[in-house]
C-alpha positions as CSV (number, residue, x, y, z in Angstrom):
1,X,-231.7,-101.0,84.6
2,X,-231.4,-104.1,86.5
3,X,-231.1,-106.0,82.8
4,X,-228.3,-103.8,82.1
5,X,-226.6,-104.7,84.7
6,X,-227.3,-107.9,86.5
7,X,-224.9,-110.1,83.9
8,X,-224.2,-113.4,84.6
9,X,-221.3,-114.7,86.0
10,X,-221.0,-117.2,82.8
11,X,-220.7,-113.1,81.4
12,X,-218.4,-112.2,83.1
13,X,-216.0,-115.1,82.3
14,X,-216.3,-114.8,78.6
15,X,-215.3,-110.9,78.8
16,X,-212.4,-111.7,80.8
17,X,-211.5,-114.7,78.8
18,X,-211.9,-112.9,75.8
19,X,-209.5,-109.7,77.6
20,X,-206.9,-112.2,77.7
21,X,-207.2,-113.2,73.8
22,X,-207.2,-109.5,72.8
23,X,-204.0,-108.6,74.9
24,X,-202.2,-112.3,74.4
25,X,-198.8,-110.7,74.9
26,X,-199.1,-109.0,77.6
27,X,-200.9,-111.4,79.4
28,X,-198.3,-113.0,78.1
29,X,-194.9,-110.9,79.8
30,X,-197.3,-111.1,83.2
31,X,-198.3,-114.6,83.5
32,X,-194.0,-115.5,82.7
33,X,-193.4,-113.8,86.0
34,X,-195.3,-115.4,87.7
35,X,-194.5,-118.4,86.3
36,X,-190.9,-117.9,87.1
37,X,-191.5,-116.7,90.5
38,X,-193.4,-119.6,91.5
39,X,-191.2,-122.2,89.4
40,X,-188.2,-121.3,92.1
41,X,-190.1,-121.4,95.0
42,X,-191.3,-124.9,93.8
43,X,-187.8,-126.1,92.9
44,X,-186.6,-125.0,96.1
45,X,-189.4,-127.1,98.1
46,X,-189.1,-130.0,95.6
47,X,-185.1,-130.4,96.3
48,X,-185.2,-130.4,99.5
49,X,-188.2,-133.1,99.0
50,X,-185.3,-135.1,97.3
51,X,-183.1,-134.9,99.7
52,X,-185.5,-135.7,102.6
53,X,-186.8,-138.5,100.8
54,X,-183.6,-139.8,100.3
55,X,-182.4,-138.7,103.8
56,X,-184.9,-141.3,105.5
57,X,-184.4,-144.3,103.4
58,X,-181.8,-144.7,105.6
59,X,-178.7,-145.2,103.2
60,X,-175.0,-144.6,104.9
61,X,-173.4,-143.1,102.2
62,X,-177.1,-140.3,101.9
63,X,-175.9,-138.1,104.9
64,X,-172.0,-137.3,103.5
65,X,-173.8,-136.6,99.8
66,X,-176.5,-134.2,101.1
67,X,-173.5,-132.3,102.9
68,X,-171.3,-132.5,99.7
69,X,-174.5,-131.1,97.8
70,X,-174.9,-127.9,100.4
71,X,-178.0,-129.0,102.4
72,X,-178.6,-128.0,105.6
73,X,-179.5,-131.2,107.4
74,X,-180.4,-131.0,111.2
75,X,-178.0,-132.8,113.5
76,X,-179.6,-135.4,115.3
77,X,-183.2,-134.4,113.6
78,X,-183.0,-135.9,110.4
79,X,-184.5,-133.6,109.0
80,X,-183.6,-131.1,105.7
81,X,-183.8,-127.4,106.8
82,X,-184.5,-124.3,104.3
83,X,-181.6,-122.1,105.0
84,X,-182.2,-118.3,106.1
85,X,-180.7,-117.6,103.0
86,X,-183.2,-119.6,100.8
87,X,-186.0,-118.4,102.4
88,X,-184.9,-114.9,101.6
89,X,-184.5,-115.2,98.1
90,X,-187.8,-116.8,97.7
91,X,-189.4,-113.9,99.5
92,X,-187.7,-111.7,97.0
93,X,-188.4,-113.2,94.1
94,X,-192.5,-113.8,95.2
95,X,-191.7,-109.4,96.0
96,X,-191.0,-108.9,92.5
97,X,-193.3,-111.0,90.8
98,X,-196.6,-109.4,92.6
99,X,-194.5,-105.7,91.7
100,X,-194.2,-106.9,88.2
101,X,-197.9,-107.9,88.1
102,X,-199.4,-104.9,89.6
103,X,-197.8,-102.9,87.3
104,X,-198.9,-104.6,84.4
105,X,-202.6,-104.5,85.6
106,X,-202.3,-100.6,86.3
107,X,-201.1,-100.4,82.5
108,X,-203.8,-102.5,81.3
109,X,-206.0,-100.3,83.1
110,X,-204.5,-97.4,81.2
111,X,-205.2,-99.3,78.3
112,X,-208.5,-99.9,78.8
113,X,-210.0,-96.6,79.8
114,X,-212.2,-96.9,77.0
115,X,-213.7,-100.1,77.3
116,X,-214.3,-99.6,81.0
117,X,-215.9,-96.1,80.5
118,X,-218.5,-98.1,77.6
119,X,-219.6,-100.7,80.3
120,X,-219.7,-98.3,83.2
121,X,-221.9,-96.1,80.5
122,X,-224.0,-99.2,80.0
123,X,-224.8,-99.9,83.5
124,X,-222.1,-101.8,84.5
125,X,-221.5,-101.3,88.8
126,X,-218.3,-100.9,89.9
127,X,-218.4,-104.5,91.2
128,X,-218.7,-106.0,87.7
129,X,-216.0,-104.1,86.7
130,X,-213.4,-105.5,90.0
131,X,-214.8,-108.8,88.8
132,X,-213.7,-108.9,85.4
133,X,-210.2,-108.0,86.3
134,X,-209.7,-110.4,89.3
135,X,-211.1,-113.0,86.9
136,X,-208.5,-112.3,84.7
137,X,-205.9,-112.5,87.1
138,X,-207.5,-115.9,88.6
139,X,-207.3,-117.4,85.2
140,X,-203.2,-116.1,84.6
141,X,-202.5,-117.3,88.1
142,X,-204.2,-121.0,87.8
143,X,-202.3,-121.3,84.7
144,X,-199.1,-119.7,85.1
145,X,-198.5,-121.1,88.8
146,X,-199.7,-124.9,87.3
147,X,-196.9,-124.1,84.5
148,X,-194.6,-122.8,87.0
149,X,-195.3,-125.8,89.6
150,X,-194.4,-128.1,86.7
151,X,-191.1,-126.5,86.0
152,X,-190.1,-126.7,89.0
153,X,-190.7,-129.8,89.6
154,X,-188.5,-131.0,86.7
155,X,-185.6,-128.9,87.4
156,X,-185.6,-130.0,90.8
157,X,-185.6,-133.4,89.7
158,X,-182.7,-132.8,86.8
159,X,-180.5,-131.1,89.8
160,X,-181.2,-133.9,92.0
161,X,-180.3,-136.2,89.8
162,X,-176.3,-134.7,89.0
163,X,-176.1,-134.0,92.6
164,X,-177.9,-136.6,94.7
165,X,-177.2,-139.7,92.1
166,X,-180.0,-141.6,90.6
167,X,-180.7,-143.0,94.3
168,X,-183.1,-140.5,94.2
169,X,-185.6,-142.5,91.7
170,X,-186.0,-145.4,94.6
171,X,-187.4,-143.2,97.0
172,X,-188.9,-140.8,94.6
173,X,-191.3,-139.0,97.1
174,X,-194.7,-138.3,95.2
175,X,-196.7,-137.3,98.1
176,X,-194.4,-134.4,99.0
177,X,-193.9,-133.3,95.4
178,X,-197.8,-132.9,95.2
179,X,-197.8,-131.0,98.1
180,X,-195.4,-129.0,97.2
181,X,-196.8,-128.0,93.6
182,X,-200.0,-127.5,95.4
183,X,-198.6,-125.1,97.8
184,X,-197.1,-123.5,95.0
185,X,-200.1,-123.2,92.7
186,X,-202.2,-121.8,95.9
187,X,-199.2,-119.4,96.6
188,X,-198.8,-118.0,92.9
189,X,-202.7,-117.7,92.8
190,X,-202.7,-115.6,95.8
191,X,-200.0,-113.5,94.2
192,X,-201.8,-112.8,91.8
193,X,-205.6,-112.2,93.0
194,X,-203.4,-109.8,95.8
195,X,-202.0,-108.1,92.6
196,X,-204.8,-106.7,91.1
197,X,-206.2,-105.7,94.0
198,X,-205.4,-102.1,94.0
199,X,-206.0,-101.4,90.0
200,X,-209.0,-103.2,89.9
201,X,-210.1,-100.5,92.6
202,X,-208.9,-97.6,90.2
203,X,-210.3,-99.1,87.5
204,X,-213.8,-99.4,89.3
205,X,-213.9,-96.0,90.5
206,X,-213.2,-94.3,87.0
207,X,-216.0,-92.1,86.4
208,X,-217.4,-92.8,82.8
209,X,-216.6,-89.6,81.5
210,X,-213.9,-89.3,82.1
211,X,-212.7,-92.8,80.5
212,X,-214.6,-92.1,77.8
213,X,-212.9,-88.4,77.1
214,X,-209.3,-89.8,77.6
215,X,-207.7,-90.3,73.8
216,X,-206.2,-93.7,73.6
């Protein structure tokens, strides 16, 4: 029994790697949200890392464009502020991206009744069975928040560019871009590992007859 189901965790990878190949497309539809989601919450960091940047190289002229280009610069801080209403937006978009994804994992689930009833049949603990599917989400979320981060990145530097001038190439501010895809990547991760939380847990407690009864 303990053959059966002690699988290694080089196992467990290939299955969930190989999960992702079989349902490309709707891996597909869930890793574009969060790619999306976490693209605007890096373009909003990475603007604002623009106009900070070029906010302390200490140009006259940098304090009447950031106005002009709706930034919220502290008086007397110098400092660039997220407004209430950017942080808001942000949180809703990050709201709808881990919706989007649970939803997609419950109908995977659905999909999958089969497959999960076989490996629960062959010994498979309900363990192995979370573990395949936060796998899965581990390896959308690396790759979709990396994708996103990117994006991001690149439309923030495109709309810094017609707004800010091309100023902002002399004080282009690489350590706070890489900080702020890395907080980006870690955030859309997080998304969605906490996304599959709750249908890995149904799928896990499917009893294998039941799976195994259900028509696809």
């Amino acid at each position: 029994m303990k053959r059966l189901i002690a699988l290694p965790f080089k196992k467990s990878i290939e299955i969930a790697f190989q999960s992702i190949r079989v349902r490309f497309f709707r891996s597909l539809v869930t890793t574009t949200s969060l790619v999306l989601a976490v693209a605007f919450l890096c373009f909003m960091r990475s603007c604002n890392d623009f106009a900070q940047a070029l906010l302390n190289s200490g140009d006259v002229n940098a304090y009447q464009a950031l106005i002009q280009a709706g930034f919220d610069v502290g008086y007397g801080t110098e400092v660039i502020s997220t407004s209430a209403k950017q942080r808001w937006i942000v949180t809703l978009s990050l709201l709808v991206c881990i919706v989007g994804i649970i939803n997609a994992q419950l109908m995977s689930v659905t999909e999958r009744f089969r497959e999960i009833g076989t490996m629960k049949c062959l010994g498979a603990l309900d363990r192995f069975i979370v573990r395949i599917f936060v796998l899965e989400a581990l390896m959308q979320g690396v790759v979709g928040s990396l994708a996103g981060s990117v994006i991001g990145v690149v439309a923030a530097l495109i709309s810094s560019l017609f707004n800010l001038g091309s100023g902002v190439f002399a004080v282009f501010p690489w350590q706070a871009l890489a900080f702020s895809m890395l907080v980006s990547i870690v955030i859309g991760t997080g998304l969605s590992l906490a996304g599959v939380i709750y249908p890995a847990i149904i799928a896990a407690r499917m009893q294998p007859v039941e799976a195994m009864r259900l028509e696809q």
